[in-house]
N, C-alpha and C positions, 0 to 999 in steps of 0.2 A: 286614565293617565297615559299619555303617551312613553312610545318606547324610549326614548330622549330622557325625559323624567322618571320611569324604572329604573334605569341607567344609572341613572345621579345618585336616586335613593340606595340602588345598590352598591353603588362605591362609596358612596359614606359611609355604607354598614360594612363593608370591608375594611376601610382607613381606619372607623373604630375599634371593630375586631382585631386586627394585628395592632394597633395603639395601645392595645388593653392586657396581651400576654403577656404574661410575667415571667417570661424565661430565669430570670436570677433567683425567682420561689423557686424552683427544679435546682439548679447552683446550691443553692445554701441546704437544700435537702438534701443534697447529695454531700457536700462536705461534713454535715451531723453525722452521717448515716458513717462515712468512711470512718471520722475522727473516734465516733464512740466503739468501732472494729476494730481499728487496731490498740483503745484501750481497755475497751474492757476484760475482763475475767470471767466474767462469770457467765456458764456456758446460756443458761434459762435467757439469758438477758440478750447476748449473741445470736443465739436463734432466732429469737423476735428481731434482728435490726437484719439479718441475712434475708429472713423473705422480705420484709423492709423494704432492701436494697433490692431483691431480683423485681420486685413489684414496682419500684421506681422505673428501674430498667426498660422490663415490658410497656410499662405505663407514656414513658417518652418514645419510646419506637412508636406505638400508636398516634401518639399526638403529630410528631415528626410525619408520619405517612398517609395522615392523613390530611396536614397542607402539602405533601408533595402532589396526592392526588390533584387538592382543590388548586396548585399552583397550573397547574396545566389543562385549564378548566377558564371559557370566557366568562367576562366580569359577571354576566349575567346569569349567570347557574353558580358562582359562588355559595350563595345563601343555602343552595342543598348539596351539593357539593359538599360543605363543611358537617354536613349527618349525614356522610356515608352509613350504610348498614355494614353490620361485621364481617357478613358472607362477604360483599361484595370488595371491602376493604382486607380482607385477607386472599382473597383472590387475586386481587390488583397487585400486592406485596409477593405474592407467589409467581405471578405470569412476570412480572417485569424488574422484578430484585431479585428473584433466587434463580429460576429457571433461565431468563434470558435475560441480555445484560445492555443491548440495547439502550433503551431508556435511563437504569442507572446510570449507564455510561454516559452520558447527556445532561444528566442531570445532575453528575459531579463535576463532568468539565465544563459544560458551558452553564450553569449556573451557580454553583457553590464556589469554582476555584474561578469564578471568570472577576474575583475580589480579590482573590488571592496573589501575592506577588511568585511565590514557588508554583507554577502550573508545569513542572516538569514531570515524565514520564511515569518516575518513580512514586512521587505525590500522589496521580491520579492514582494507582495501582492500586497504594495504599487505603485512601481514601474507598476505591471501586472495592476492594475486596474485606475490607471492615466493617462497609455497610452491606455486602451482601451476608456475612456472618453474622452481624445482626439481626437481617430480617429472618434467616434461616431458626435464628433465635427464636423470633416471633411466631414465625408457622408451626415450629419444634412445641410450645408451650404457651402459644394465648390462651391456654384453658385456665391455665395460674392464674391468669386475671379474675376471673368466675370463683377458681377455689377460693381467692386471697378475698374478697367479698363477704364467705360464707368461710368464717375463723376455721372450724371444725375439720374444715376437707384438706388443708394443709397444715407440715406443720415443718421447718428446719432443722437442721445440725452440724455442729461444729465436726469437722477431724477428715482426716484423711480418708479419700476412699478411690478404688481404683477398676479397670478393667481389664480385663487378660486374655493371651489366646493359647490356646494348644499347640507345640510344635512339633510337628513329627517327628521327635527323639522322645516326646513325650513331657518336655520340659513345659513351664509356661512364662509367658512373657508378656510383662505389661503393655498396654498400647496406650492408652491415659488415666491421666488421674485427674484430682481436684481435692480442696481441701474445706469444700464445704458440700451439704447435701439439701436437697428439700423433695418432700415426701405428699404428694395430692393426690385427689381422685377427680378422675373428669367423666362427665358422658357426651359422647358425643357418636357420629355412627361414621362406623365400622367400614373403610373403606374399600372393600371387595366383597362384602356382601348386602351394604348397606342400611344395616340393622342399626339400632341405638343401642351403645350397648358402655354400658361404665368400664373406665381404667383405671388401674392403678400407676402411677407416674410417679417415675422417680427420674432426677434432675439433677444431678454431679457438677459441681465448676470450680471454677477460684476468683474467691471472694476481688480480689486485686481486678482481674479480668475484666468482671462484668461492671466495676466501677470505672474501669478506665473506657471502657463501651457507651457506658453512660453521660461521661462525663463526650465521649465524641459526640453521640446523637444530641446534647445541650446544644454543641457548637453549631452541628447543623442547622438544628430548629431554630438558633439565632441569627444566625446569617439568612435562612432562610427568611426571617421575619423581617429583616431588614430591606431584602431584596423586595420582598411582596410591597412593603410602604412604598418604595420606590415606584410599583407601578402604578399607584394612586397618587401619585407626587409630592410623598413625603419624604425628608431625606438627600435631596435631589442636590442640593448646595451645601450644605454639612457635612463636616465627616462623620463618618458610621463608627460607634464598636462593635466592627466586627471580632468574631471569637477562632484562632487557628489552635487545629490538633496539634503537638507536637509527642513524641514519644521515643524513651533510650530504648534503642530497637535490641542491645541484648535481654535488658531488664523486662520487656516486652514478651520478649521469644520466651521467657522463663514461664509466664502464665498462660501459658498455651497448655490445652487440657479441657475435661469434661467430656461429658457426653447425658443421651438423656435414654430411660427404656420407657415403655408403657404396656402394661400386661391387660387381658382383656380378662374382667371376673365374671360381667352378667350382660347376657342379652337384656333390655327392656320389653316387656308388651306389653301391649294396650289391651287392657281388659275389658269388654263390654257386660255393664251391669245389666241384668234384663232387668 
């Protein structure tokens, strides 16, 4: 087969691929998830929809980063492109969303808000700096994802919990809070000595927070999905629904908060049977 004809078959397998996501299945999970939070009672029931909800969360930050990867990637490496491995895709998430800003920056102004009619300063800012506490999100806790697989290794909690510091009078003073918790254990190794070694993980936030997070990275991942059809030529004479964040920035500023620890219990080794 010529390179002409790889070409073809792989942009059809693209046009299909984003033709086939179902960004509004993530929407309507997420409005269950919110609607049955703020009514239920009962704490057993809460807990299960809180890792629920952070597991949504996590789960679309991945999805989301890994067509940003595969958007800036020729047609022809799409296909593996789209199975990034995990090392490599949280690598990518780390070098060019959290540490340096770069690429996010590029990739909120001149792709995401290049639909957008508000591309002013303030927008970008908002947008740059939402997604990079997102991804920091991700780095902080992809192990949730592994836990959340395996029921046993996590498990949530309703109520308020906080962090504090010492002040030299002696006094103490909170630095954040949050008013939900979830409780995992990961292995993974040990980054200054390199060992494998199990955590214990604990993960503080507010519930409101991480679904309005959620519900931003939907927005991306759909814009983003629409853009991508575009460069296979779908879309091109149509208007889009495209999806805009919008958010009341005191109501906002209120669920600022959390934080995450993770305590080391056991080294691993590898035992040789004789």
């Amino acid at each position: 087969m010529v390179d002409t004809e790889v070409l073809q078959v792989v942009r059809r397998f693209k046009k299909e691929y984003y033709e086939q996501m179902d960004i509004d299945r993530l929407a309507h999970k997420l409005d269950r998830l919110t609607s049955r939070l703020d009514r239920l009672k009962d704490h057993k029931k809460l807990s299960s929809d809180l890792l629920d909800l952070y597991y949504l969360y996590l789960q679309t930050i991945e999805t989301l980063f890994i067509n940003v990867y595969t958007f800036c990637k020729k047609d022809r490496d799409f296909p593996i492109a789209i199975f990034i491995e995990n090392a490599k895709l949280k690598s990518f998430i780390k070098k060019e969303f959290v540490d340096c800003s770069k690429y996010s920056r590029y990739f909120i102004n001149d792709i995401i808000l290049s639909i957008h009619e508000d591309k002013s300063e303030i927008k970008k800012d908002q947008y740059h700096n939402l997604l990079k506490e997102c991804a920091k999100d991700y780095i902080d806790n992809y192990q949730l994802l592994n836990a959340y697989k395996h029921g046993a290794r996590a498990s949530a909690a309703v109520g308020s919990s906080y962090m504090s510091m010492k002040l030299p009078d002696g006094q103490f003073m909170k630095v954040t809070d949050g008013d939900a918790a979830i409780h995992y254990y990961s292995k993974e190794r040990d980054s200054k000595t390199g060992e494998k070694t199990i955590y214990e993980c604990n993960l503080v936030f507010k519930k409101d927070r991480v679904a309005g997070k959620t519900l931003f990275i939907i927005t991306l991942l759909q814009n983003l999905r629409l853009i991508s059809l575009k460069t296979v030529g779908v879309g091109l004479s149509n208007p889009q629904k495209y999806m805009y964040f919008q958010y009341d920035k005191d109501k906002w500023h209120e669920t600022f908060g959390g934080y995450s620890l993770k305590t080391g219990l056991f080294t691993v080794e590898k035992v040789n049977k004789k």
